[in-house]
C-alpha positions in Angstrom: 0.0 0.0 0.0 2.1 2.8 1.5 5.9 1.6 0.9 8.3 3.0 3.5 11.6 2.9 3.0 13.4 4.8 5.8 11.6 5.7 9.5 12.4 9.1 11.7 11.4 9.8 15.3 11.5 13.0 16.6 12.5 13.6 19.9 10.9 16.8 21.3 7.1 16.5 21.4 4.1 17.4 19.1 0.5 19.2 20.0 -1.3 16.1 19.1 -4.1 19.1 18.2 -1.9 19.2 15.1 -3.3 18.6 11.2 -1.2 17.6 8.0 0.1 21.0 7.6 1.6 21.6 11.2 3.1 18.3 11.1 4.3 19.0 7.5 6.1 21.9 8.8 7.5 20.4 11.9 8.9 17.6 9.7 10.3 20.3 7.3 12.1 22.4 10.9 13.3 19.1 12.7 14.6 16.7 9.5 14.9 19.6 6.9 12.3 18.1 4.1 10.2 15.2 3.8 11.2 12.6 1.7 9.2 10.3 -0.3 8.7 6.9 0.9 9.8 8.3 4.5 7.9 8.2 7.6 8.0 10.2 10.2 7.1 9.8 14.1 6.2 12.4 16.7 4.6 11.9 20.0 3.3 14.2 22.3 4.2 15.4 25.9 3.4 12.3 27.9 3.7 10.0 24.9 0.4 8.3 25.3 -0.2 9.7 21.5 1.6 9.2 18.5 1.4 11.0 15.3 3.0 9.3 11.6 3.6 11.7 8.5 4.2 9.7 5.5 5.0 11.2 2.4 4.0 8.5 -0.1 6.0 10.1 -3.4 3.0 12.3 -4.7 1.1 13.4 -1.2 1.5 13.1 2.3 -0.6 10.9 4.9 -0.9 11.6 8.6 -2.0 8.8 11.2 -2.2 8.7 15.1 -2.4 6.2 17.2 -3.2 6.3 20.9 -2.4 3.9 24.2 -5.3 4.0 26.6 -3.0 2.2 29.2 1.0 2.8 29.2 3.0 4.6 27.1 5.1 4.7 23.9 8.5 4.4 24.8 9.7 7.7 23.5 13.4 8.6 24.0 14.2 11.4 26.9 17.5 13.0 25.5 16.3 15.8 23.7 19.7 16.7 22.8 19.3 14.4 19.8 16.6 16.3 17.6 16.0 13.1 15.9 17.2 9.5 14.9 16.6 6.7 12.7 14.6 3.5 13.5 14.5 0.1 11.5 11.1 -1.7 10.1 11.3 -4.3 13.3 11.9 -1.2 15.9 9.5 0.8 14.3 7.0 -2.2 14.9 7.8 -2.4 18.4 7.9 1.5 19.0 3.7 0.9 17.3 2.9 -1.8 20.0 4.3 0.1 22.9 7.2 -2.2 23.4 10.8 -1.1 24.0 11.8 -0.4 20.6 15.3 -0.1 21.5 16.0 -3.4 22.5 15.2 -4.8 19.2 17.9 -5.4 16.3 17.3 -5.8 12.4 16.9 -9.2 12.8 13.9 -8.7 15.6 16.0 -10.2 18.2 16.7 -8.6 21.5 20.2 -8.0 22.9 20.0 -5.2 24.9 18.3 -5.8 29.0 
């Protein structure tokens, strides 16, 4: 459907009150552009909500999911604007697991 080749997280939060265009343009300030077939991850304050801008090649899709117990695990060190994830971690980071445990190869070497 949607093909995504590479997946961002940003690390400083998003007013989950944001539409396509503020995301667009919070994408644009924290990674410089969006790229096609690139997704990109924002959560807000108490990362209970997540938003996902995809820009498919031609237009862009927003999505948002929401935990109604728990949280996403959402990296604290804000001194990284924003980092890469891989298609297993970004399944994980989805489910509310910890993301960061979780290698290419879905298996988990990190306690």
């Amino acid at each position: 459907m949607i093909r995504i080749d590479a997946v961002w997280l940003a690390t400083t939060p998003l007013d989950m009150r944001a539409g396509t265009e503020t995301a667009l343009a919070r994408v644009v300030q924290v990674f410089g552009g969006a790229k096609p077939h690139h997704a990109y991850l924002f959560a807000n304050r108490r990362a209970t909500r997540m938003k996902v801008l995809v820009h498919d090649g031609i237009g862009v899709w927003l999505a948002a999911r929401r935990l109604h117990q728990g949280r996403f695990v959402w990296p604290r060190d804000v001194s990284l604007e924003q980092m890469s994830l891989t298609q297993p971690q970004l399944h994980a980071l989805v489910l509310g697991l910890p993301w960061q445990r979780v290698e290419d190869d879905g298996a988990i070497r990190l306690l």
